[in-house]
N, C-alpha and C positions, 0 to 999 in steps of 0.2 A: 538622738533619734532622727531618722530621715525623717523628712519633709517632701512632700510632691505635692502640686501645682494641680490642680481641676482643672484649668487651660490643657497642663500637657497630655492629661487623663484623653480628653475630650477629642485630642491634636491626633487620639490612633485612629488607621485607617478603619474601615468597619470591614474591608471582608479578612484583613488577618485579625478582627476581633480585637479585646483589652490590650492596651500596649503602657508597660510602665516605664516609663521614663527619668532616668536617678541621673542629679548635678553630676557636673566634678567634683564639688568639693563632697561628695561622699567619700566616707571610706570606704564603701563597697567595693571588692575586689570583683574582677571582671567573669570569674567562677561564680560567684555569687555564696560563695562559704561563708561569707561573713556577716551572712542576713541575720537582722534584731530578732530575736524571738520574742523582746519582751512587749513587743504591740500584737495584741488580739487579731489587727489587722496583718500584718504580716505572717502572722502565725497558721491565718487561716490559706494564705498561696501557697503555701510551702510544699503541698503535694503539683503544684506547676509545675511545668517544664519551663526552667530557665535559659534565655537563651541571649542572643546578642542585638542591640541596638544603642541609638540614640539621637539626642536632640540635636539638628543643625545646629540651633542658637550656642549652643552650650559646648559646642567642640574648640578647642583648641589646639595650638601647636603640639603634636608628640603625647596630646592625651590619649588613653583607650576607650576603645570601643565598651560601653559600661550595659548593665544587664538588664533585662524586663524580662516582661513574660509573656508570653501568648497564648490567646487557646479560642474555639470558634464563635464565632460573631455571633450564633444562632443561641445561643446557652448562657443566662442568666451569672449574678455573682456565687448564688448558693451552688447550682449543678457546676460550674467552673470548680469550685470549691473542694466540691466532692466527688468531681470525675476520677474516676480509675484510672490505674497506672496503662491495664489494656486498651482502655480509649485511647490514648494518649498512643500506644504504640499502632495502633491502627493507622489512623490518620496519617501517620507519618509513609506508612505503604514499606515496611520493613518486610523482612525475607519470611514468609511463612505465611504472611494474609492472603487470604483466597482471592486473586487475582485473573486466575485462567478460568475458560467459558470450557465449554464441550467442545472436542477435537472435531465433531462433525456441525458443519453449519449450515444443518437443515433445522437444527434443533433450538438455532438463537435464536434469543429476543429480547425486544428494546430493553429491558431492564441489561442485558450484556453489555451495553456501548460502556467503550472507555476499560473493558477485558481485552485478554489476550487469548486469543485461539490457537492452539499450536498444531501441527499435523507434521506425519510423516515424511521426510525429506523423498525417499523412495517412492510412498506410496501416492503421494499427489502427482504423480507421476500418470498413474494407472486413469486417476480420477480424471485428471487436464495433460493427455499425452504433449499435446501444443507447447506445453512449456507456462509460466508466469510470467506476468508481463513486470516492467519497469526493471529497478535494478536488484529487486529480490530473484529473478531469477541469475542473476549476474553471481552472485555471492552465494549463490547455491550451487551452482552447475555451472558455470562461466558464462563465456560470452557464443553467440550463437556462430561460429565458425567451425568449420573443417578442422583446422588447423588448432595448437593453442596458442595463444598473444605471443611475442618474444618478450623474452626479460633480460635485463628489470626494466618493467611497466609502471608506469605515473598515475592509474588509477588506482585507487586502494581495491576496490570489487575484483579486481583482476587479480589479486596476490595470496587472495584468501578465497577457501570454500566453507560456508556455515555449516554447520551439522544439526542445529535443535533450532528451527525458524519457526514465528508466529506471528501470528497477525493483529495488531490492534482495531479493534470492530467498532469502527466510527459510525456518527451517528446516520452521516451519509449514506454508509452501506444498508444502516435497516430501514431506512427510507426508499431506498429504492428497493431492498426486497421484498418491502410491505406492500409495495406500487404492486409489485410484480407476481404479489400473490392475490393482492384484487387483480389485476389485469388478468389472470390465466382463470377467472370465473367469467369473465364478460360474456355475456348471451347466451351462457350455458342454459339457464332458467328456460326460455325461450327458444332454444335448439337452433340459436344461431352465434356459436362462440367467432370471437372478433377480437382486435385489439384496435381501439382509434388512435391512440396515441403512438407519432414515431417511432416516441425511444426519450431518451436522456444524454444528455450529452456533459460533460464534465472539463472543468478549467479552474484552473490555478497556476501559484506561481511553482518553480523546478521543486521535485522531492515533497511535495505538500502532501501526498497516498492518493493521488489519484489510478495510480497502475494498480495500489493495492487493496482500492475499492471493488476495479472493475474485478480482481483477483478472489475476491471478498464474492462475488455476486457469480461471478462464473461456476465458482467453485458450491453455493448454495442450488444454486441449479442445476447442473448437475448430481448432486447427492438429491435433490427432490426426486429425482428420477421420473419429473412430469415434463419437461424442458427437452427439444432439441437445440442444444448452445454449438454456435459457427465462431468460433474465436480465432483472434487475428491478433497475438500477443505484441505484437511489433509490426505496426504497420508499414516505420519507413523501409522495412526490408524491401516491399512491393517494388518499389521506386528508385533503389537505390542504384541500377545495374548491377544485380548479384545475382549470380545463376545462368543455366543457359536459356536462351530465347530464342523467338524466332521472327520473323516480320509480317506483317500482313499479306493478304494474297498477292495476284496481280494486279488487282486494284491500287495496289500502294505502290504507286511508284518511286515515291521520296521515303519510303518504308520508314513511316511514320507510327506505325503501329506495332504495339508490340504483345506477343502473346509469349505465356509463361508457361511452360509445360512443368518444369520441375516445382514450381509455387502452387499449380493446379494439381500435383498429384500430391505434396505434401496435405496439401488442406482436405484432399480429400483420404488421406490413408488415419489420420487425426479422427476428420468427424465418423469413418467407418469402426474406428477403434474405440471412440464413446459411445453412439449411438448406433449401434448393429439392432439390436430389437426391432426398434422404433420405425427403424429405414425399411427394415425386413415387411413392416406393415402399409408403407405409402409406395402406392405404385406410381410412375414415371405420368407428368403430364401429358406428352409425347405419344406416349406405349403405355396404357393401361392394363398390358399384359408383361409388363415389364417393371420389379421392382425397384425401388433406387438401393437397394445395397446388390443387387445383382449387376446393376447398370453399373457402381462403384468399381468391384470386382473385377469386371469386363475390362473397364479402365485401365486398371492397375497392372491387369495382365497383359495390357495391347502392347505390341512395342513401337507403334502410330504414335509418335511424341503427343498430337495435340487433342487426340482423344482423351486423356485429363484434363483436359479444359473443354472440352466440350459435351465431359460427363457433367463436368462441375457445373456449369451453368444447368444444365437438364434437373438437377436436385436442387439446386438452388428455385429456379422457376417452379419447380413442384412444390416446394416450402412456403412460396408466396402465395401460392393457391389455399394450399390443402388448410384445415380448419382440426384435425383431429389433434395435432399436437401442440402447445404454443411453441413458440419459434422464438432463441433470444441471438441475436447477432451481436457479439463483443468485440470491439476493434481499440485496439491500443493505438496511439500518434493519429487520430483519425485524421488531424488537420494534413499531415505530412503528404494524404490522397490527396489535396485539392489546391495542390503545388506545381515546379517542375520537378520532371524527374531525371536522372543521371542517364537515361539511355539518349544515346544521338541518334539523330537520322542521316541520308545521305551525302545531306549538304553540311553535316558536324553541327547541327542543330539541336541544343535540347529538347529534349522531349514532353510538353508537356501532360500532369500525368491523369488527363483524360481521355490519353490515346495510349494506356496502357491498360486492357481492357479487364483483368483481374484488379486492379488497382481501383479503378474507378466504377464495378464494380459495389466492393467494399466501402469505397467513399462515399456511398451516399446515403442522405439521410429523410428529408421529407419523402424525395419520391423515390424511397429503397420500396414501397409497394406492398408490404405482408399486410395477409389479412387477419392473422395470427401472429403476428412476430411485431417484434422492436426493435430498436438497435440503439446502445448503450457506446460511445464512445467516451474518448477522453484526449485531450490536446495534450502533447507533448512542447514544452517550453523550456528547452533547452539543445543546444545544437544548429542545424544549418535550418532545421523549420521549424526554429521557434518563433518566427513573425508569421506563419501560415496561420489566414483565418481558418476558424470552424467549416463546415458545411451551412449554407441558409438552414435557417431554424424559425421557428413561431416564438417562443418563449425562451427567455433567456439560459445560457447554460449553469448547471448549478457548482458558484464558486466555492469550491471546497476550503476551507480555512485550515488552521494549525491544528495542532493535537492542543488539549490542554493540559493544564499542568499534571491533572490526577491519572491523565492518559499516559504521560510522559514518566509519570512515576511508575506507575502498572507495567510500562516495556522496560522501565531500569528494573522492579523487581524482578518480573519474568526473567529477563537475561542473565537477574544475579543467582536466580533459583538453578537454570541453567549452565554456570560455571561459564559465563562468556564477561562479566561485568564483574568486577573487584571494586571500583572506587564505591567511596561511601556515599550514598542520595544524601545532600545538603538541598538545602535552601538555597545557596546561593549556584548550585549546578542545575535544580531546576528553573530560576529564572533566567539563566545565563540561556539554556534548551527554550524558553516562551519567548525571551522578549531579543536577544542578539540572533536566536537560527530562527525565530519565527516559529518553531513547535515542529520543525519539518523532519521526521521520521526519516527519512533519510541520512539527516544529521546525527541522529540520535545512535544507527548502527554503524555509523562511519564513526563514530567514538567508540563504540564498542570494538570494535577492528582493529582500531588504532591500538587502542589499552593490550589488545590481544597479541597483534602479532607485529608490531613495532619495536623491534627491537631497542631502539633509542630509548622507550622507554625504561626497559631492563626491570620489567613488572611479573614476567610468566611465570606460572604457577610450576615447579620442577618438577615433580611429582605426577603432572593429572595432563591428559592428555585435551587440549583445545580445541581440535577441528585440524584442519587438513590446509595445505597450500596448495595454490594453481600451478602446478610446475615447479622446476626448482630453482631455488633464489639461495642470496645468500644469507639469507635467515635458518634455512635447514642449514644448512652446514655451521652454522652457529650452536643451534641449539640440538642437533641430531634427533636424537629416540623421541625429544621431547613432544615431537609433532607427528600425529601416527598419519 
């Protein structure tokens, strides 16, 4: 008859719950088939899930890993006892437990964190023509160029296009949209709506969802369909020297300044293609006889380069005033604004990017000036400004931590329900995902990719078609039809 030790009983951790602990010199086989039945005690775990462990002390040269049991810390010996086999597969986050939240995220709420939200690849398009920030728009749609990348390319986002994307609904994201639905009551009561608060600002370390918070929150606001959202899914484009520009007037004679005609009319053909209603209602600070989706319009049709930029500030200063709508300002890489920037001046000077007047702009954060509006950033840390501080702030920014483990199980089943993830959820894949990637979602689809369209690994399903590649590589010509 085995013997166990009350030390070792005592010796398991409490949040994996009972843990039993068997010598070497048992004969227990590492399956656990060869458990006594003839102890009352033993008799009554038998409906446990047996799985793998054991004692420091007690390990040896070349012996196995010997069996126990586990089950949750919260549950007595009797309900352990008598839990069901469905409990048991619940917990575990297998294919088929209700995992995903409502496709629309005007409708979440706190009890959703740590779900997955899924939407339309297409249609979130309609919702956020801007695009998503971080590298979920990467693996959706590629990268934001003319052109496509040359291959073969070294990032993995670049070789592959996802087809069924969702979103894990951190606890972060219903925080700030809980802010953000008391903030858009403020003064109402009193017929002086207001927002006193900036905004929020967001940091962490690379890959941690801070793009797919802001993504998480633009995307609620919008479907509220009470929100004018100004989004800036990629800030460092601002600064980057990309696009044509022009310099400042005569004034500039070391033409230090720099104006963006094609970044001024993007942003502003974006927010006319979300918010045309809205705009149709607030007339121009300026011209009170002038609408701002007409004043847009105007714009769009001038063929005066820098009258998109000097519609865009007209609606933008109107936005700061006006009181009838709240106003959310989302800017991705916000720190990348309060940098230098890639354009030179006459003397081959960089530019710093205060003197790029769309740029800085969008940089700012206490004194961006809304009297209804906020502004929601997020630091990029990763790349050439990943040492760039934030904008000045009163309160610290809110550090976004990892996913946790049940979060991390919820996007492996999601992925598995969705035919993008095969390997089996272990125990030792979810903490290898918590404690070596830090929980970072990032990580979590860059494994997914990998399993998928890695050839190396010689896993693809032959039958069932996966998603799509960025161009052609020599993975298509590998596996041909396989990849529609």
């Amino acid at each position: 008859m085995l013997r166990c030790s009350r030390r070792w009983l005592s010796a398991a951790p409490p949040s994996r719950g009972l843990c039993l602990l068997l010598p070497p010199s048992s004969s227990l086989s590492p399956t656990g088939s060869s458990l006594s039945r003839s102890s009352s005690f033993y008799s009554t775990l038998a409906p446990l899930r047996v799985t793998v462990t054991s004692h420091p002390r007690l390990m040896h040269g070349g012996a196995p890993r010997w069996s126990g049991f586990h089950a949750p810390s919260s549950l007595g010996i009797r309900e352990m006892c008598s839990m069901p086999k469905e409990t048991e597969k619940s917990s575990l986050g297998v294919s088929g437990i209700d995992v995903v939240a409502d496709s629309n995220p005007f409708n979440h709420q706190v009890s959703d964190v740590g779900r997955v939200y899924p939407f339309d690849k297409k249609g979130i398009l309609k919702v956020i023509p801007e695009g998503l920030a971080g590298y979920l728009h990467k693996i959706l749609y590629g990268k934001r160029r003319r052109n496509p990348p040359p291959v073969p390319v070294r990032a993995w986002y670049d070789r592959v296009l996802k087809e069924k994307p969702g979103i894990v609904i951190r606890k972060e994201s219903m925080q700030i949209i809980s802010a953000l639905k008391s903030l858009a009551k403020s003064g109402i009561p009193k017929g002086n709506p207001h927002i006193v608060t900036p905004g929020f600002l967001l940091d962490g370390v690379p890959g941690i969802g801070k793009s797919a918070i802001i993504n998480h929150c633009v995307h609620w606001a919008r479907a509220s369909k009470e929100w004018i959202v100004v989004f800036i899914p990629e800030g460092s484009r601002l600064v980057r020297g990309l696009g044509k520009f022009e310099r400042g007037g005569d004034d500039d004679e070391l033409g230090s300044i720099i104006v963006q005609p094609e970044f001024g009319k993007e942003i502003l053909q974006h927010l006319i293609a979300a918010h045309r209603p809205m705009l149709d209602e607030l007339p121009l600070k300026e011209d009170a006889n002038v609408k701002c989706s007409e004043a847009i319009d105007k714009a769009l049709a001038s063929k005066v380069a820098r009258d998109s930029v000097k519609a865009l500030f007209q609606v933008m200063e109107t936005l700061k005033e006006q009181t009838k709508f709240p106003v959310l300002v989302a800017v991705d890489e916000i720190n990348a604004l309060q940098g230098i920037s890639f354009y030179y001046d006459h003397n081959m000077k960089q530019i710093p990017a205060k003197n790029v007047v769309i740029a800085e702009f969008f940089g700012r954060f206490l004194d961006a000036g809304y009297k209804r509006g906020l502004v929601l950033g997020a630091a990029t840390r990763t790349g050439i400004f990943q040492h760039v501080r934030l904008p000045p702030f009163h309160k610290k920014p809110i550090q976004v931590p990892g996913m946790t483990r049940d979060e991390i199980r919820n996007m492996l089943t999601f992925q598995q329900n969705q035919k993008e993830f095969f390997t089996k959820i272990t125990d030792e894949l979810l903490d290898y995902l918590v404690f070596v990637r830090e929980g970072r979602p990032y990580e979590v689809e860059k494994m997914a990719a990998s399993e998928l369209f890695n050839v190396g690994l010689k896993n693809l399903p032959k039958k069932k078609r996966v998603g799509k590649f960025f161009g052609e590589s020599p993975v298509t010509q590998i596996i041909g039809a396989d990849v529609d």
